[in-house]
C-alpha positions, 0 to 999 in steps of 0.5 A: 431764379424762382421766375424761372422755376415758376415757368418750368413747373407750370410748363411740366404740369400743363403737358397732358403726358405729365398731368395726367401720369400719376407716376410724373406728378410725384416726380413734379411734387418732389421737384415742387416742394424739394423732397429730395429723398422722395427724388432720391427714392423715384431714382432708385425705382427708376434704376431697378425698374431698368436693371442699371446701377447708379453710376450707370444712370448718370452716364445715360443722362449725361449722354442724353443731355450732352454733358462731358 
């Protein structure tokens, strides 16, 4: 699904909050060029910056997003 891909980055960077945010473009270049272990690291920071593990992580996203 490139073409949608393609909508989703070019939606990311045209909000303001996201371009003009240093710490959302690296978020968006790891998604853009598929770094997972960049993704893998921003995660962690994430994590350690909010003193939740992991585990702790996927429950809120799955909790926000309305996964089971």
């Amino acid at each position: 699904m490139p073409d949608l891909e393609d909508f989703a980055m070019r939606m990311l960077q045209s909000n303001p909050q996201i371009a003009n945010n240093p710490n959302a473009q690296q978020m968006v270049n790891a998604i853009r060029n598929h770094d997972s272990a960049a993704g893998q690291q921003i995660a962690s920071n994430l994590c350690n910056t909010y003193g939740i593990d992991r585990n702790q992580a996927v429950q809120e996203a799955k909790r926000f997003f309305g996964i089971p």
